[in-house]
C-alpha positions as CSV (number, residue, x, y, z in Angstrom):
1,X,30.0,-37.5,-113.1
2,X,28.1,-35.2,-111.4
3,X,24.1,-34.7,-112.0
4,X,22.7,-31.3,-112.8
5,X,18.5,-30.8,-112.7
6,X,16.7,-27.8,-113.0
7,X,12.9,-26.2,-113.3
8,X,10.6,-23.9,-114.0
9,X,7.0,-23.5,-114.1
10,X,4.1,-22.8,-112.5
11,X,4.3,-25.4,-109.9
12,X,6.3,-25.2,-106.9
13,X,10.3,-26.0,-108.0
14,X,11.6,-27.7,-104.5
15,X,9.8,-30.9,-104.4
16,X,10.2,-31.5,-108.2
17,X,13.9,-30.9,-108.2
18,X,14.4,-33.4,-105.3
19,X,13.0,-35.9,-107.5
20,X,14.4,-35.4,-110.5
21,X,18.0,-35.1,-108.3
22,X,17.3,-38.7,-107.2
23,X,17.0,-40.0,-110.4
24,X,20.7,-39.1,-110.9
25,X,21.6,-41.0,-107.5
26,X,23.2,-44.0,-109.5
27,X,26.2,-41.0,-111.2
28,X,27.4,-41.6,-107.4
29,X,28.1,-38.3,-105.9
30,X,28.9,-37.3,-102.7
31,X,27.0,-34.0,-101.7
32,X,24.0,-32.4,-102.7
33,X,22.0,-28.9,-103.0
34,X,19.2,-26.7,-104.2
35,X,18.6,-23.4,-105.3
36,X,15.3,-21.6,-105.2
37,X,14.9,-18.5,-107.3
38,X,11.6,-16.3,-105.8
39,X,11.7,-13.6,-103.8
40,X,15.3,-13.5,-103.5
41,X,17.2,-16.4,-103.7
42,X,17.2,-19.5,-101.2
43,X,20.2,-21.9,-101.6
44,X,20.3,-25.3,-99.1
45,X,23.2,-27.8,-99.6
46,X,24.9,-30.6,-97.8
47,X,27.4,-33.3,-97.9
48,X,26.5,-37.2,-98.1
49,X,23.1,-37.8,-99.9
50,X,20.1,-36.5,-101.2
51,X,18.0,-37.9,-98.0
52,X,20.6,-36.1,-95.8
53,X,20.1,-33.4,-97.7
54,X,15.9,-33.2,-97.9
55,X,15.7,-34.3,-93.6
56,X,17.4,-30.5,-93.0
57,X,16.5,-28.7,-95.8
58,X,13.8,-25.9,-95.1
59,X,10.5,-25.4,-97.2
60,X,11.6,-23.3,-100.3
61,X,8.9,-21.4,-101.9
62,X,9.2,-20.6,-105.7
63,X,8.6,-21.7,-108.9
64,X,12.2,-22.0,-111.0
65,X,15.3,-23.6,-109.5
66,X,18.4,-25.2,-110.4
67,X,19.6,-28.7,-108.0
68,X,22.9,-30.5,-108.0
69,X,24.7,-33.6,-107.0
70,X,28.5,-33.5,-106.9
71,X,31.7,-36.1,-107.3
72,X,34.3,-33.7,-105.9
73,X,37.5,-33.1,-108.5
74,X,38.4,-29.7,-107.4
75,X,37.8,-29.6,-104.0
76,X,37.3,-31.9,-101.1
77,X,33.3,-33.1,-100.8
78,X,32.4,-30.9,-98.1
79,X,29.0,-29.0,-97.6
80,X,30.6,-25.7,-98.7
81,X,32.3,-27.3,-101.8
82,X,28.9,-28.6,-102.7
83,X,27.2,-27.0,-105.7
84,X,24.7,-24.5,-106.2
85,X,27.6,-22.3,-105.4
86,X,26.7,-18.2,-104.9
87,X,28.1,-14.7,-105.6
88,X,29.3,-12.0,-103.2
89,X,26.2,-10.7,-103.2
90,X,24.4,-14.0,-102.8
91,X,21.9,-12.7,-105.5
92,X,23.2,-15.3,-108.3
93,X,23.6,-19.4,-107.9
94,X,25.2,-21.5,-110.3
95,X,25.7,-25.6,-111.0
96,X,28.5,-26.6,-112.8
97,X,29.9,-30.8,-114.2
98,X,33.0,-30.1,-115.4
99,X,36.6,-29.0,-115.0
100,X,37.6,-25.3,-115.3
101,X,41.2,-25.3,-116.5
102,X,42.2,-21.7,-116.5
103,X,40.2,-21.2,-112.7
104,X,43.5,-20.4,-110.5
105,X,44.6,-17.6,-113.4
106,X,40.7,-16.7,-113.0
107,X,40.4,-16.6,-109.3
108,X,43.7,-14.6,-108.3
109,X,42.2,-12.2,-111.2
110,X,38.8,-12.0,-109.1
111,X,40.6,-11.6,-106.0
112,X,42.3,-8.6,-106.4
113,X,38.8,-7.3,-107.8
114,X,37.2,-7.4,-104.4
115,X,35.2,-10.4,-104.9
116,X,35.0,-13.1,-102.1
117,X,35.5,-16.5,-102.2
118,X,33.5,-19.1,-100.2
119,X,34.6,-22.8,-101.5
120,X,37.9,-24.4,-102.8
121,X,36.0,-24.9,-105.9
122,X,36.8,-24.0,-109.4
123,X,33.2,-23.7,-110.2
124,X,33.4,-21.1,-108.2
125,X,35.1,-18.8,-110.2
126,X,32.1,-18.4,-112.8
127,X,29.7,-17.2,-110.2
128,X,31.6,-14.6,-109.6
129,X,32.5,-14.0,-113.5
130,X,28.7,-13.9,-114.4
131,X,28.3,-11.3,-111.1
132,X,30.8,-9.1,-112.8
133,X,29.2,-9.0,-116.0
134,X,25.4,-9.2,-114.7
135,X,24.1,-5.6,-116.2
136,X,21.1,-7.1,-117.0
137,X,20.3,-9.3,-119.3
138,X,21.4,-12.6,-117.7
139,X,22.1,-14.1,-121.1
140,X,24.4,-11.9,-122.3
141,X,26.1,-11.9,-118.6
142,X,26.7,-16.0,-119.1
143,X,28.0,-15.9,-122.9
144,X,30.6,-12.8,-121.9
145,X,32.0,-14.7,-118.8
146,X,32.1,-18.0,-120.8
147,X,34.3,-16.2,-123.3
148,X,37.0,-16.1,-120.2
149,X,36.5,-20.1,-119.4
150,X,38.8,-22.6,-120.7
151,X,38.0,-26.4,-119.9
152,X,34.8,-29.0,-120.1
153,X,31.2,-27.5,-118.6
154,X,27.8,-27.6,-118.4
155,X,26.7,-25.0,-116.1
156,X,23.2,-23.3,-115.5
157,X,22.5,-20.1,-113.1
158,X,19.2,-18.9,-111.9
159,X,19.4,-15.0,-110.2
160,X,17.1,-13.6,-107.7
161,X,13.7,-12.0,-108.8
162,X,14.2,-13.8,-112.1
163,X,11.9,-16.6,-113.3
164,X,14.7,-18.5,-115.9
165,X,17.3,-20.4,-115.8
166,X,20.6,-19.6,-118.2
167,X,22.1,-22.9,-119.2
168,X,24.9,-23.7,-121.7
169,X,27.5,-27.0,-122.2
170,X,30.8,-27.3,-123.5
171,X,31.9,-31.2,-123.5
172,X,29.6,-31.8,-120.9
173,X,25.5,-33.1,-121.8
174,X,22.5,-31.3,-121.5
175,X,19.1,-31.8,-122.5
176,X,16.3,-29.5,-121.9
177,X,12.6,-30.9,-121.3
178,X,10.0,-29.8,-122.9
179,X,6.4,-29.3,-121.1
180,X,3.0,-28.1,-120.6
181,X,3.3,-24.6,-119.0
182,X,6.9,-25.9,-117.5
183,X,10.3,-26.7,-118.8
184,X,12.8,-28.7,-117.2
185,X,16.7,-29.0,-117.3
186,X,19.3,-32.1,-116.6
187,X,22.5,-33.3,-117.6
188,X,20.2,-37.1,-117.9
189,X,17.1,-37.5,-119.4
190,X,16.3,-40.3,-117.4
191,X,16.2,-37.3,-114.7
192,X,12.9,-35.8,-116.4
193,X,11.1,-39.2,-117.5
194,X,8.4,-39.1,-114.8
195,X,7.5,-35.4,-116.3
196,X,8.3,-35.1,-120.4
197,X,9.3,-37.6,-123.1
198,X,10.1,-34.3,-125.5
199,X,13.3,-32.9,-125.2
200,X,15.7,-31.0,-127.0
201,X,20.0,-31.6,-126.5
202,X,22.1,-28.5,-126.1
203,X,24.9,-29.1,-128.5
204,X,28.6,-27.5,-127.7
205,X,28.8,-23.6,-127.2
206,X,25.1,-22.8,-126.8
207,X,23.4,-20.8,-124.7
208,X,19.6,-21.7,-123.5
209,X,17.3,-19.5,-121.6
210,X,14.6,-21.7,-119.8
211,X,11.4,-20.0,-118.5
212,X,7.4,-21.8,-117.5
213,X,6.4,-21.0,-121.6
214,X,9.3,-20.5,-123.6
215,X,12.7,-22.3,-124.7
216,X,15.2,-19.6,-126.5
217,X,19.0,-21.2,-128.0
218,X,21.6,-19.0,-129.1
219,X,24.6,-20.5,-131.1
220,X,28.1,-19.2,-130.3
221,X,28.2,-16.4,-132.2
222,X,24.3,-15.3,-130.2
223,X,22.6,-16.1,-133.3
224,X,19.1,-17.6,-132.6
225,X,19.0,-21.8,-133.2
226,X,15.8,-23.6,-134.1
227,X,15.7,-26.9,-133.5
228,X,13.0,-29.6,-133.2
229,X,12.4,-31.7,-130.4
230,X,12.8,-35.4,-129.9
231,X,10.8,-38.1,-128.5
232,X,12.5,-40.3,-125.9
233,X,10.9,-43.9,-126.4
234,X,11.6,-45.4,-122.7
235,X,9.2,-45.1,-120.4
236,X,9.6,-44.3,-116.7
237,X,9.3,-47.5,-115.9
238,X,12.5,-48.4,-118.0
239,X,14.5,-46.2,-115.3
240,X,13.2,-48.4,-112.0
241,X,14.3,-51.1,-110.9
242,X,10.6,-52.7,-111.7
243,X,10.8,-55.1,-108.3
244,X,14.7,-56.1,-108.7
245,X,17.0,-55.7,-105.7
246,X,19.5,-53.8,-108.1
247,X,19.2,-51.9,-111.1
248,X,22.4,-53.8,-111.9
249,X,20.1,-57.0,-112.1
250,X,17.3,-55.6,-113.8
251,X,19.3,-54.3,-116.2
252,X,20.9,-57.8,-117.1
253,X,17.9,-59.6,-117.2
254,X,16.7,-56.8,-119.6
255,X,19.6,-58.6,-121.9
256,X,17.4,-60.7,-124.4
257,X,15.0,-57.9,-124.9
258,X,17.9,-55.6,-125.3
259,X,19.7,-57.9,-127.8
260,X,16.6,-58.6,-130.1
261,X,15.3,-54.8,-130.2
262,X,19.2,-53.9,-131.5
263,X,19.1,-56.1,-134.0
264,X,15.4,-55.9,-134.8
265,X,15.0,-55.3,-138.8
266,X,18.3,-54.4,-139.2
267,X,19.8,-57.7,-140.6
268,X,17.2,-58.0,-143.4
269,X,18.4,-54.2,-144.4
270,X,22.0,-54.4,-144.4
271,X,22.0,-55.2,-148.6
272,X,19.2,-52.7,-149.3
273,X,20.4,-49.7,-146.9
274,X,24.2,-51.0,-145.9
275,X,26.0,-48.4,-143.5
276,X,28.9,-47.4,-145.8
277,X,27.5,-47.3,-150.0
278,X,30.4,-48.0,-152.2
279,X,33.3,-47.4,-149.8
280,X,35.9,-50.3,-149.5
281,X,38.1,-49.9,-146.5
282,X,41.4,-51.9,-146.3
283,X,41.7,-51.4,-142.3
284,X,39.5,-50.5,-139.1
285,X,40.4,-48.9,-135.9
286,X,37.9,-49.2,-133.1
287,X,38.3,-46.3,-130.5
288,X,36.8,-46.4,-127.1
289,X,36.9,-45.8,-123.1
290,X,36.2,-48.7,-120.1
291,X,34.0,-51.3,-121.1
292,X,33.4,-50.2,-124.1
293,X,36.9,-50.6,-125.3
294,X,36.6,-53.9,-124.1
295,X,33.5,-54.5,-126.7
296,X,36.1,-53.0,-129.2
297,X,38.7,-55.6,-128.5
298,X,36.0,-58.1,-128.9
299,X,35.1,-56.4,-132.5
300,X,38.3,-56.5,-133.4
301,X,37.6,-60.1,-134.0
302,X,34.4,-59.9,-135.1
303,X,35.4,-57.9,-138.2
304,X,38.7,-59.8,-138.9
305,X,36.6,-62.5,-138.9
306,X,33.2,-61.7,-141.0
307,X,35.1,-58.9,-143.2
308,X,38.5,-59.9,-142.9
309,X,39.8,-56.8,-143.0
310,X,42.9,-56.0,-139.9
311,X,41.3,-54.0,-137.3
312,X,43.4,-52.3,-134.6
313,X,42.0,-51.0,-131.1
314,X,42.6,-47.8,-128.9
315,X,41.9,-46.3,-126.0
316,X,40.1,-43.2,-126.4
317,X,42.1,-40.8,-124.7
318,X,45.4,-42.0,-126.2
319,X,44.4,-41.4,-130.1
320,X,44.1,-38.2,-129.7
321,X,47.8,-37.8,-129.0
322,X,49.1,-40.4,-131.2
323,X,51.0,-40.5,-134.3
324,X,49.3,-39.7,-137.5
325,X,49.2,-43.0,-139.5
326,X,49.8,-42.9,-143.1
327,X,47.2,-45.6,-143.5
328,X,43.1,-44.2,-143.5
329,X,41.1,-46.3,-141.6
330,X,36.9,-46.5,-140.7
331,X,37.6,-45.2,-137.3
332,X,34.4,-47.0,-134.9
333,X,33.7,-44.6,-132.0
334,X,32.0,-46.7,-129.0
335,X,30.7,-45.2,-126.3
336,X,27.4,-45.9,-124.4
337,X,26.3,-42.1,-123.4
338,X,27.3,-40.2,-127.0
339,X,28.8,-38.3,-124.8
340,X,32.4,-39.1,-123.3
341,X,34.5,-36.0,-123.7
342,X,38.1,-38.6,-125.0
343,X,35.8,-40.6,-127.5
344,X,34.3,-37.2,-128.7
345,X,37.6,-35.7,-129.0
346,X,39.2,-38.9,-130.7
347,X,35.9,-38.4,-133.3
348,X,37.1,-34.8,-134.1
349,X,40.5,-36.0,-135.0
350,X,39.2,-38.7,-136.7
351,X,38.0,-36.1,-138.8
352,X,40.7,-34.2,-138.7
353,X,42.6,-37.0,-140.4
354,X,40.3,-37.6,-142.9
355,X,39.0,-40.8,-141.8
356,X,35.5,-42.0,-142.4
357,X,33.7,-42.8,-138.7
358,X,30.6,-44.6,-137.6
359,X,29.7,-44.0,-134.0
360,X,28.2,-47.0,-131.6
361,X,25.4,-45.1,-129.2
362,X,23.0,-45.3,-126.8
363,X,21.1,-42.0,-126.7
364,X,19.8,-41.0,-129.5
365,X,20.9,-37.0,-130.1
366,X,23.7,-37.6,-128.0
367,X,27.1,-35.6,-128.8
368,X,28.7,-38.5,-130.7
369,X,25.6,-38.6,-133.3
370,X,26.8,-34.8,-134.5
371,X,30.6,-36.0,-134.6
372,X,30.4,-39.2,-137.2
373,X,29.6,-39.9,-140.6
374,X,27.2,-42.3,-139.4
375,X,25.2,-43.9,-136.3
376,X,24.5,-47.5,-135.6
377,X,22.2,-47.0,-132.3
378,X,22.1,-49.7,-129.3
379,X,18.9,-50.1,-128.2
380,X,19.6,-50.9,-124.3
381,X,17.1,-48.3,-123.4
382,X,18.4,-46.4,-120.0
383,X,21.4,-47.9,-118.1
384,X,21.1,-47.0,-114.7
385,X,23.8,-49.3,-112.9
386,X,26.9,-48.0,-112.9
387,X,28.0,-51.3,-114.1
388,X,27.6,-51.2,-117.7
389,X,25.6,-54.8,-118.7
390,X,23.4,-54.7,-121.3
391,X,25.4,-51.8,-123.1
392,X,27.8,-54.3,-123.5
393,X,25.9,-57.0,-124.9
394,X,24.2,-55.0,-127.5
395,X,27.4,-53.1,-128.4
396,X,28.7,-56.1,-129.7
397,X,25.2,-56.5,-131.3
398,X,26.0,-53.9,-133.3
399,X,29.4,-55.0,-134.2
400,X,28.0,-58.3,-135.7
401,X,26.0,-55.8,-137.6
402,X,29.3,-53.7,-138.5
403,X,31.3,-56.7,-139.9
404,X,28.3,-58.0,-141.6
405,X,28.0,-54.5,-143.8
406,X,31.7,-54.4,-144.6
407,X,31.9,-58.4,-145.4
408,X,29.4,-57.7,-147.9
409,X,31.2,-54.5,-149.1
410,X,34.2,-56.0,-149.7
411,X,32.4,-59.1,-150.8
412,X,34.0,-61.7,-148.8
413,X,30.8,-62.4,-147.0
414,X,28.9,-65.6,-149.4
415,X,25.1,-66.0,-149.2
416,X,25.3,-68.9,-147.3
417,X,27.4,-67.5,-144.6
418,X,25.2,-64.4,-144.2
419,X,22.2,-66.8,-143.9
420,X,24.1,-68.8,-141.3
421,X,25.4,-65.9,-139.3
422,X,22.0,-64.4,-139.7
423,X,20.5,-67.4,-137.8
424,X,23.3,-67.3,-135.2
425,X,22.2,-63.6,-134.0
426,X,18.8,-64.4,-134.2
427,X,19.5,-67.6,-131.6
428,X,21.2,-64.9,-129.0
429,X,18.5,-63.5,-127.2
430,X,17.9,-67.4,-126.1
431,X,21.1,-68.5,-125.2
432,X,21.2,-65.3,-123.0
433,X,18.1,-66.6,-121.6
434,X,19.6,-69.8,-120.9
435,X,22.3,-67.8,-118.7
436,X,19.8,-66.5,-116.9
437,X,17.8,-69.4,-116.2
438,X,20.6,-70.9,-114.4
439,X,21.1,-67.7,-112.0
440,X,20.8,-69.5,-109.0
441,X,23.4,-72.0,-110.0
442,X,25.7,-69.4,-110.5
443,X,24.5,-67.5,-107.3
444,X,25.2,-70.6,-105.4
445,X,29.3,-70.5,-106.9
446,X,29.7,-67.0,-106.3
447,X,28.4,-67.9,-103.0
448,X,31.6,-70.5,-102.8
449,X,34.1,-68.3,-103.9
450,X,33.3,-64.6,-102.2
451,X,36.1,-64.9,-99.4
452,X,38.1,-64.9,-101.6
453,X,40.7,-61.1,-101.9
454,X,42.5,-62.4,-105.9
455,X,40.7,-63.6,-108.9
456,X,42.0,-64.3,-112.1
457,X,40.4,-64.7,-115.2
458,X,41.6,-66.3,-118.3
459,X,40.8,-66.3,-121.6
460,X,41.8,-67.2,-125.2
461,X,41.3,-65.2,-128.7
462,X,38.0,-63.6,-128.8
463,X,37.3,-64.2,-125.2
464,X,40.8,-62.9,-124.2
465,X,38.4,-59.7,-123.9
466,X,35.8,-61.0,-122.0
467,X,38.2,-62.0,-119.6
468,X,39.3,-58.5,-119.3
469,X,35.4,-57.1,-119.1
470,X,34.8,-60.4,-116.2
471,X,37.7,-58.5,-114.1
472,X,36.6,-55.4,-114.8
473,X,32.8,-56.0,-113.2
474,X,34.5,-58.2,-109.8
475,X,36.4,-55.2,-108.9
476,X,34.1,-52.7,-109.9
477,X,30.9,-53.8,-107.6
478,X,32.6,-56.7,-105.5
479,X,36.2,-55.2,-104.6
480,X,37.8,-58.4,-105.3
481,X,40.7,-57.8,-107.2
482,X,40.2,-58.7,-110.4
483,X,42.5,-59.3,-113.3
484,X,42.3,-60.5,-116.8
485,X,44.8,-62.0,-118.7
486,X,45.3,-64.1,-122.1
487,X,45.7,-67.6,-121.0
488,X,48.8,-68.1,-123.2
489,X,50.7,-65.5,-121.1
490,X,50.5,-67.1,-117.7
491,X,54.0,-67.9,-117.8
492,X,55.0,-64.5,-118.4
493,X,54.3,-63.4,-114.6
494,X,50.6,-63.9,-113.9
495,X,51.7,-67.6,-112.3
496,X,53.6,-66.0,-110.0
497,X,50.5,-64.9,-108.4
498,X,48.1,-68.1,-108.4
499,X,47.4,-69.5,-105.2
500,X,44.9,-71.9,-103.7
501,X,43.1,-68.7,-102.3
502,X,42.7,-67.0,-105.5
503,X,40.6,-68.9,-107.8
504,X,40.9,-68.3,-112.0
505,X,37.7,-68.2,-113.9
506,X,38.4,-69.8,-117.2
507,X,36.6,-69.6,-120.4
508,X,37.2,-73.1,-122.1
509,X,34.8,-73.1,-124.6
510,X,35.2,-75.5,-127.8
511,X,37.1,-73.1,-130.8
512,X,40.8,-73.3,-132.5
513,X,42.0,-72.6,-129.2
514,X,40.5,-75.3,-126.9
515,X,43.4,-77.5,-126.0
516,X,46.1,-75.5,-125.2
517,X,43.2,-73.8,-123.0
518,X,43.0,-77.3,-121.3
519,X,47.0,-77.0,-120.9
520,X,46.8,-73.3,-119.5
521,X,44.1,-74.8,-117.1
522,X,46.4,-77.6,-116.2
523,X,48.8,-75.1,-115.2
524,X,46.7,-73.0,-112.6
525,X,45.2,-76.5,-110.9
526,X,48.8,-77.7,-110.5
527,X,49.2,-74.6,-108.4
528,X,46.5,-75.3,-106.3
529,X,44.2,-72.9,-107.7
530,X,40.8,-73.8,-107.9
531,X,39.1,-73.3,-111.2
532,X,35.6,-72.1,-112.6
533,X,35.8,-72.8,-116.1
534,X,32.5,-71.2,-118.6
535,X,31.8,-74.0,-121.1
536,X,29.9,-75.4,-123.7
537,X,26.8,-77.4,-122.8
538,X,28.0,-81.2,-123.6
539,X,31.2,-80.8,-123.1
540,X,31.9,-83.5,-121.0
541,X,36.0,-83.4,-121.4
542,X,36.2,-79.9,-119.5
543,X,35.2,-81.6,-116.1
544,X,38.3,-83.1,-115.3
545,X,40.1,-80.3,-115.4
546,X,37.9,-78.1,-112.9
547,X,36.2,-77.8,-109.4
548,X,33.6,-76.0,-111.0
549,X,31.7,-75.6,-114.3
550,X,29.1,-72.7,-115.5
551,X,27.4,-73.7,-118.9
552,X,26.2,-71.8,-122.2
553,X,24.6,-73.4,-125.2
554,X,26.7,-74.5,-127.3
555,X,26.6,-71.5,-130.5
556,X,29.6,-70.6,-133.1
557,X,32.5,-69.7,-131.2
558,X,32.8,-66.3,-132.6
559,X,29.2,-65.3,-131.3
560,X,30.1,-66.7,-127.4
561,X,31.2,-63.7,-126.3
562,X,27.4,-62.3,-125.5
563,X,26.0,-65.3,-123.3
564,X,29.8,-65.5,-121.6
565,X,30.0,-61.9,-120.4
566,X,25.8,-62.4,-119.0
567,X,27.9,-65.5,-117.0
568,X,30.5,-63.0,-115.5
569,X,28.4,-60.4,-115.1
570,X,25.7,-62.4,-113.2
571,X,29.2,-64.1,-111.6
572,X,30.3,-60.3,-110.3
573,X,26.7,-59.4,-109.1
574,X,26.2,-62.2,-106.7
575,X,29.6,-62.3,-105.6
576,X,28.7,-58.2,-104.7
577,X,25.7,-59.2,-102.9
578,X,27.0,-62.0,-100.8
579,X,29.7,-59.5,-99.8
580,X,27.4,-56.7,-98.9
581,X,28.4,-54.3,-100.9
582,X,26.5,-51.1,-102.1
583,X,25.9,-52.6,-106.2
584,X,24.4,-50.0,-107.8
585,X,26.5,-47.4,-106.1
586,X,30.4,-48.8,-106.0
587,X,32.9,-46.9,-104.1
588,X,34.9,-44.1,-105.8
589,X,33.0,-45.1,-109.2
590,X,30.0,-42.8,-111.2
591,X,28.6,-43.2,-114.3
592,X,30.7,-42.0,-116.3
593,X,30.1,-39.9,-119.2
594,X,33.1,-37.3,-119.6
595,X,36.8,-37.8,-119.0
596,X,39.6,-36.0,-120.0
């Protein structure tokens, strides 16, 4: 995902623009560039990163500007792929996240009109759409070329001898920053932290002009849009690394914290203020992307189990083309940003279908908040890793809090069972803590195990899924190969692949499904495999079956999940650093926020 920043004021745009750009680093990107809108326009860009970029980059004088780091899609990352990209008269600059879908219809179309092309871009093709329409007004230039644009965007443009910036999003986020005599632009808010904590999102189809002392929306049909700004409660503090190696780290040792502010006062409300008042549902479906699907296929347990009502889970991108069940379901939208373009889509079909939704976030105002009947928010505070952690953790958080409300609605859930689940979330914020006290234990494993190329991890009803999230977070930051399977399935192929240099990571903990874990255990040791197994503290039986065992306190099986995953993400970290690789930036991987 790329990372768009802009600024005007009355202070000088260049060095503030650099630093907002390198709060974005973590997206991953692979070149960079400014634009400078003064006297003319000045325009420096580069491939590789940001401190490439700032060594050659002249001194730019001006006051509003527009910066940019880019994960190439259309377009190999060179230096003149890189974004701002300019007009043929080199009197415009634009940045652009997004896809262009029509661009090759658009750019043969521009062609034959004279105009010049410079890049292999897509992006491209809008600087030279807002150049043909530029008679003056810049706003009006943007909103008449976005009417020829089909596909996902937020793109700004500054122009010379103009102090604004023209910014608008389809699909894509923006936020603009509200200051004192300056106004800022970015496609994060954790970009602007250091300068504002008041900021108002863009929502789909707008157009925002962006000048030292004013802020001006206009809706789709150019009508004028009043809306009130929000204040962002992390601090800039929250978005460093606050003396850890890795924000990856940081961010799960933030866990507890995370956990307990997610759940704070929410538990004693569910009666009084429940999320769904009189509405009975007879079936879920949990909809989600990456990791968070993996918290949904986690849920889907949670809620058979505290609501007892069948719960099915899909992948974002793949509801949206499904089948039309007859069946109407609370559809549960995951997804850490608010703003991943397949989850947002799957909420508009949601609707579409006339299903009730409640949306799991991160970001307050984020896209997903305008798309669902309702909101549970996470808590995690900024998530700067590319590896999601604490997201995780406190999006099953708010499942616990999900199945709680719809056990009571359909009154399955007794008083004593709320009381007892009640004290089982308070407890988890300390048997994550217990994880993490024991990080040097499982530093000194990972430690043991990082030659090796395989790992498999195994797993049995509710932690089938945490399996699946372990794998995910080896390959992501370690390039082991990961992969997750149920245990009971080994037979069915995954055998064929243990070997005494790829060791299985199994989660044996003491539920319905312990022994024939023990038995699926048996199996990978009598293939030589060595095995890590994630137990119960006093479980003294599990020993004989492994080389190696990683303990969490012993809690209700159905709540495990949360101290497990702090074991495999913690397991995945240090088996990253041992290996050397770059953790907070993994190969080929940004932080995600739109797919399509």
């Amino acid at each position: 995902m790329c990372g768009i920043v802009g600024y005007a004021g009355r202070r000088e745009a260049q060095p503030i623009l650099l630093d907002c750009l390198k709060r974005l680093e973590y997206r991953g990107y692979d070149s960079a560039g400014i634009a400078v809108a003064g006297k003319g326009l000045q325009l420096f860009k580069s491939k590789g990163e940001i401190a490439v970029l700032e060594s050659k980059m002249p001194r730019m004088p001006g006051t509003v500007g527009i910066a940019h780091t880019r994960w190439a899609t259309q377009g190999k990352p060179t230096t003149e792929n890189a974004h701002p990209l300019d007009d043929c008269s080199h009197r415009l600059a634009i940045v652009h996240n997004g896809i262009i879908s029509n661009f090759m219809g658009l750019k043969e179309s521009l062609v034959k009109d004279g105009h010049r092309f410079a890049s292999e871009t897509d992006t491209e093709v809008f600087a030279h759409l807002v150049e043909s329409e530029l008679k003056g007004d810049l706003v009006d230039a943007v909103s008449k070329a976005l009417r020829q644009v089909e596909g996902t965007y937020a793109f700004a443009v500054v122009a010379a001898d103009r102090s604004e910036i023209v910014a608008t999003r389809r699909e894509s986020p923006l936020v603009v920053g509200l200051g004192e005599g300056e106004n800022f632009l970015a496609s994060d808010v954790t970009a602007l932290l250091k300068y504002t904590n008041r900021v108002v999102y863009i929502q789909d189809d707008e157009v925002v002009r962006v000048t030292m002392d004013s802020v001006s929306i206009r809706g789709p049909s150019g009508e004028l849009v009043e809306r009130e700004a929000q204040k962002i409660t992390w601090s800039l503090e929250d978005a460093e690394k606050g003396g850890y190696p890795h924000f990856m780290l940081k961010e799960i040792f933030e866990q507890p914290d995370a956990i307990h502010d997610s759940l704070l006062g929410r538990i004693e409300t569910l009666e009084t203020e429940p999320f769904f008042q009189g509405d009975s549902f007879t079936s879920v479906k949990v909809v989600a992307c990456g990791t968070s699907y993996h918290a949904g296929l986690v849920g889907k347990y949670i809620i058979e189990e505290l609501a007892k009502i069948p719960t099915t889970v899909q992948i974002s991108s793949e509801y949206r083309y499904s089948p039309v069940a007859r069946e109407s379901p609370l559809v549960v939208l995951i997804t850490q940003s608010g703003e991943t373009a397949d989850t947002l889509g799957a909420a508009r079909e949601a609707r579409k279908r006339g299903n009730k939704t409640v949306g799991i976030a991160n970001v307050v105002g984020s896209a997903i908040t305008r798309e669902v009947d309702h909101v549970i928010y996470t808590r995690a505070g900024p998530e700067i890793g590319v590896a999601a952690t604490k997201t995780f953790a406190t999006q099953l958080a708010a499942l616990y809090l999900l199945a709680m409300d719809l056990g009571v609605q359909n009154r399955v859930l007794t008083a004593q069972a709320k009381r007892s689940i009640t004290g089982s979330l308070r407890n988890l914020p300390r048997a994550v803590q217990d994880v993490l006290n024991q990080a040097h234990l499982i530093e000194a494993l990972a430690n043991k195990y990082s030659g090796a190329k395989d790992m498999f991890f195994i797993g049995r009803g509710i932690n089938y899924p945490v399996a699946l999230e372990g794998a995910l977070k080896t390959k992501e930051i370690s390039y082991v190969h990961g992969e997750g399977f149920p245990a009971g399935e080994l037979k069915h192929g995954p055998l064929a692949l243990i070997s005494k240099e790829s060791p299985v990571v199994a989660i044996a903990v003491k539920d319905h499904t312990y022994e024939r874990m023990l038995g699926n255990i048996s199996e990978c040791s009598a293939r030589g495999s060595p095995v890590i197994a994630v137990a119960f503290e006093g479980d003294t039986e599990i020993a004989k079956y492994v080389d190696d065992t990683i303990r969490v306190r012993e809690i209700p099986p159905i709540f495990a999940p949360v101290p497990i995953i702090v074991v495999l993400q913690l397991w995945a970290y240090y088996l990253a650093k041992a290996k050397g690789c770059p953790i907070d930036k993994p190969r080929n991987i940004a932080k995600t926020v739109t797919v399509e």
